[in-house]
C-alpha positions as CSV (number, residue, x, y, z in Angstrom):
1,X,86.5,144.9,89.6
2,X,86.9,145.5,93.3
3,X,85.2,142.1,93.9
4,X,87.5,139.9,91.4
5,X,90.9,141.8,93.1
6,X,89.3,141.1,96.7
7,X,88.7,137.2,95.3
8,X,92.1,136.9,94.2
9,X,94.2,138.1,97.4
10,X,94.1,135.1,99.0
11,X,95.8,133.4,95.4
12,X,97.8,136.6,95.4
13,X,99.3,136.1,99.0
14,X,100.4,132.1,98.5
15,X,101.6,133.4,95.5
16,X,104.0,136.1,97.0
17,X,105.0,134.0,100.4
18,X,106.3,131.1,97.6
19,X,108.7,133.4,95.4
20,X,109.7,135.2,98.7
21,X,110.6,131.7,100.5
22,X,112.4,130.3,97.2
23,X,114.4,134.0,97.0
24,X,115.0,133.8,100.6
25,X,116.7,130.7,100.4
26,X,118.5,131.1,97.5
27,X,120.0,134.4,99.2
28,X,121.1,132.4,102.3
29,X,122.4,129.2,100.1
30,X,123.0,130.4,97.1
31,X,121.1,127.5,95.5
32,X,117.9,129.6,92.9
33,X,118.0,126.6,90.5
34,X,116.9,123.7,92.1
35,X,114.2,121.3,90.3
36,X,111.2,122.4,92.2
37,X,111.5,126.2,91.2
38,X,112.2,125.5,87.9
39,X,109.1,123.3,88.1
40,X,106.8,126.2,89.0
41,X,108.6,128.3,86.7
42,X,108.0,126.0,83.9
43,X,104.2,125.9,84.8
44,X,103.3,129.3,84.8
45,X,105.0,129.9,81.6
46,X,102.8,127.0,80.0
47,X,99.6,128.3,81.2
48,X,100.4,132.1,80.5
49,X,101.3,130.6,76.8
50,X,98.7,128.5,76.2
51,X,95.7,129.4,78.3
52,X,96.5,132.9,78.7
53,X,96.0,132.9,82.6
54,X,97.8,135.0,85.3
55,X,99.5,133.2,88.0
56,X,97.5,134.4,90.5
57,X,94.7,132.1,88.2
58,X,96.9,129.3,87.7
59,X,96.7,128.9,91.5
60,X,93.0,129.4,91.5
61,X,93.0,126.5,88.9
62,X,94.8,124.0,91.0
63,X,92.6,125.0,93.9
64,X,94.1,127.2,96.5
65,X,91.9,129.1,98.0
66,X,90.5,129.5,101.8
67,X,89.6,126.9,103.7
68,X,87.8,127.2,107.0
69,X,90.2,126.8,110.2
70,X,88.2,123.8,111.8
71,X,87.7,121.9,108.5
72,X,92.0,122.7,107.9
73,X,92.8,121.4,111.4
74,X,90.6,118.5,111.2
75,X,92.6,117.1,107.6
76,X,96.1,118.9,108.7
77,X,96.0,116.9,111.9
78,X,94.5,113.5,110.9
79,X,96.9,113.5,108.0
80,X,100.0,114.1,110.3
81,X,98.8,112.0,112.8
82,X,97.7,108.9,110.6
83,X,101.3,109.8,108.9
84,X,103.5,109.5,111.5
85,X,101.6,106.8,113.0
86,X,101.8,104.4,109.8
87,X,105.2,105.1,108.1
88,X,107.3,106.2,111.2
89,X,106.2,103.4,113.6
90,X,103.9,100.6,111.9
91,X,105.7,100.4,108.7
92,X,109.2,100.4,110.0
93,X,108.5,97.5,112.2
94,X,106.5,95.7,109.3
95,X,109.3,96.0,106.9
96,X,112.3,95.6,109.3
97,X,113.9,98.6,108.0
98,X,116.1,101.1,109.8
99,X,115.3,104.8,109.6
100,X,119.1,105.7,109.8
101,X,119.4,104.2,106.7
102,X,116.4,105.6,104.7
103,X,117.8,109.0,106.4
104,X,121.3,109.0,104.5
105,X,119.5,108.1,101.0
106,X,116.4,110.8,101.6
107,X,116.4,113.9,100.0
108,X,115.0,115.2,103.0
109,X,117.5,114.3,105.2
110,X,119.9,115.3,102.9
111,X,118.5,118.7,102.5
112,X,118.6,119.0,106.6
113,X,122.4,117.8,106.6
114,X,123.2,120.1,103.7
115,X,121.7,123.0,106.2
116,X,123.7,122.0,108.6
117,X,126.7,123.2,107.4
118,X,125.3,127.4,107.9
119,X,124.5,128.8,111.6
120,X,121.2,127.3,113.0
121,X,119.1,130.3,112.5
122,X,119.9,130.3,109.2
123,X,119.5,126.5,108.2
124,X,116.6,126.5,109.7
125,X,115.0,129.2,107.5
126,X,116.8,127.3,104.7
127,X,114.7,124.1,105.5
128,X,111.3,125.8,106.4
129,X,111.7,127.7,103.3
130,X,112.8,124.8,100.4
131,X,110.0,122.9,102.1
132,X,107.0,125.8,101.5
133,X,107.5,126.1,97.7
134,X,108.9,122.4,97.2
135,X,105.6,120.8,98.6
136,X,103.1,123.0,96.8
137,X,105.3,122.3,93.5
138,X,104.3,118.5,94.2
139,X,100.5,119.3,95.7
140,X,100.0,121.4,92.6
141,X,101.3,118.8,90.2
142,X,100.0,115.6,92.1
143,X,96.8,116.8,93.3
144,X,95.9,120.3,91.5
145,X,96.7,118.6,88.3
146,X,96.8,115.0,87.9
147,X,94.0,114.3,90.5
148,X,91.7,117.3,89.4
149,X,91.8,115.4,85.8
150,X,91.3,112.0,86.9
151,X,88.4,113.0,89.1
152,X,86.8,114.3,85.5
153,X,87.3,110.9,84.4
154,X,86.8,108.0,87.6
155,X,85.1,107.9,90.5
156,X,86.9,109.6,93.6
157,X,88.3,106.5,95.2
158,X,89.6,105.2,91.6
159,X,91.1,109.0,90.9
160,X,92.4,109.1,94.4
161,X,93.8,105.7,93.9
162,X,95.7,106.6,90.7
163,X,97.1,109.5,91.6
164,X,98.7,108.0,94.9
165,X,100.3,105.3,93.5
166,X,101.5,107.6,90.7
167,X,103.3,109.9,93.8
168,X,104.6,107.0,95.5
169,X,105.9,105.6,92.4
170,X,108.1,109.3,92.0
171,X,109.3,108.7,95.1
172,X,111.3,105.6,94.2
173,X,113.7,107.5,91.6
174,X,117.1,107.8,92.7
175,X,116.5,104.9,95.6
176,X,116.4,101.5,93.0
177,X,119.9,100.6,94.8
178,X,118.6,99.7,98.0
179,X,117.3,96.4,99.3
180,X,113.7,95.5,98.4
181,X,112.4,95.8,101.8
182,X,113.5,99.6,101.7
183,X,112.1,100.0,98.1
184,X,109.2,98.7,99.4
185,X,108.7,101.2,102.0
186,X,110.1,104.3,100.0
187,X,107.1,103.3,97.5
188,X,104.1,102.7,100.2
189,X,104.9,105.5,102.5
190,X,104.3,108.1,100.2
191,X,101.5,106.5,98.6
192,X,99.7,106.4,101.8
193,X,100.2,110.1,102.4
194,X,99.6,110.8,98.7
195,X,96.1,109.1,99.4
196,X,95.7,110.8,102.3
197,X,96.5,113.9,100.8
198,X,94.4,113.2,98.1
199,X,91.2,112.6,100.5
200,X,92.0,115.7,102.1
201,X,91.9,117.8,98.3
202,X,88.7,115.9,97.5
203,X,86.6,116.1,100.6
204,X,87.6,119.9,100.9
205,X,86.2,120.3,97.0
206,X,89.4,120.5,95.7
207,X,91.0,122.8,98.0
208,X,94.4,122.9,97.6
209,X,95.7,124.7,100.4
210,X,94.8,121.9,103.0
211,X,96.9,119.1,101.7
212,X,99.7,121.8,100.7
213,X,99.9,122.9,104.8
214,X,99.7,119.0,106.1
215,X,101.9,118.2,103.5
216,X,104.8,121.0,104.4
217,X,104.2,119.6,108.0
218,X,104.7,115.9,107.2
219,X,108.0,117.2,105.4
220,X,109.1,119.5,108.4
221,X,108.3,118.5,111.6
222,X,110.3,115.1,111.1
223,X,113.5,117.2,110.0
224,X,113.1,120.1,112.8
225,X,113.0,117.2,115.4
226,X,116.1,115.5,113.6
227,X,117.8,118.9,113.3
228,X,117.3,119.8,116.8
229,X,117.4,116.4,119.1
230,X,119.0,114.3,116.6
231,X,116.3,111.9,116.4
232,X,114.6,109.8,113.0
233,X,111.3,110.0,112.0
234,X,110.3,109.3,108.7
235,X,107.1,109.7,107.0
């Protein structure tokens, strides 16, 4: 008993710091129901219904659990370095679109300029927050779920493939006004860090926990820098 409890703190902890960080912002915004809570929500329910599993298990199931901290440095930086390098700099130039105006039609941006309106402190904790349980809502769905079933199915690159294209494709709702060129990118800059991701969950044997930290730092590093010097990055 004392070795399944000690195997489970680690589930237990994620578990805890992503109800405390979607309570803590919904104390300081007053915003509890957004899509990504009720997303998680939604999830545990189902498998507490229908599998009968704890949530402590559900997160064992979509594969967070330790990772060593050279192996999570080595895919946490390559991922936000290949990021930034590809879809802020590369991409842009490839595409001839302007960052100011993927800004003002981002849900990122958005969410930073909706935080804008409390005092710094508090936005702040209002971003890191909605970006901790937002971004393991889409690692669990994207790569706990949908990859960890492909890879049953298709080789790794085909799975990895798949599941990218099917994350970049999610990315385009809400953005089918713009011109093509910005489509364009709002569809293969995700995909690339979906497959990046991705490589990250399979190489790691489907550890969840490394793509869920590089993919919180993707998301916030380009809004603290835009929140704090005013400058665009997007990735």
């Amino acid at each position: 008993m004392e070795e399944k409890e000690s195997k489970n703190k680690f589930q237990l902890i994620a578990l805890w710091l992503i109800v405390a960080s979607w309570i803590l912002r919904g104390l300081t915004t007053g915003e509890f129901l957004d899509v990504s809570g009720l997303l998680f929500l939604i999830a545990i329910f189902l498998y507490k219904l229908i599998g009968k599993y704890n949530p402590t298990e559900v997160l064992k199931i979509g594969g967070i659990k330790r990772a060593k901290i050279t192996t999570l440095l080595l895919y946490v930086l390559g991922t936000i370095l290949i990021s930034f390098v590809l879809c802020s700099w590369i991409l842009p130039k490839i595409l001839n679109v302007d960052g100011n105006r993927i800004a003002q039609l981002s849900r990122s941006f958005l969410e930073a300029g909706k935080s804008k309106k409390y005092p710094k402190p508090i936005a702040m904790i209002n971003l890191l927050n909605y970006f901790l349980y937002g971004t393991f809502m889409e690692e669990f769905i994207f790569r706990g779920l949908i990859l960890r079933r492909l890879l049953l199915k298709y080789h790794s690159n085909v799975a990895n493939i798949i599941q990218a294209v099917i994350f970049g494709s999610a990315h385009l709702l809400g953005v089918m006004s713009m011109p093509t060129n910005y489509k364009i990118f709002m569809f293969i800059s995700p995909t690339i860090c979906g497959l990046m991701l991705g490589y990250a969950y399979i190489k790691t044997d489907n550890n969840l926990t490394i793509p869920w930290i590089a993919h919180y730092l993707v998301n916030t590093i380009p809004l603290i820098v835009y929140f704090i010097f005013g400058m665009i990055m997007v990735a």
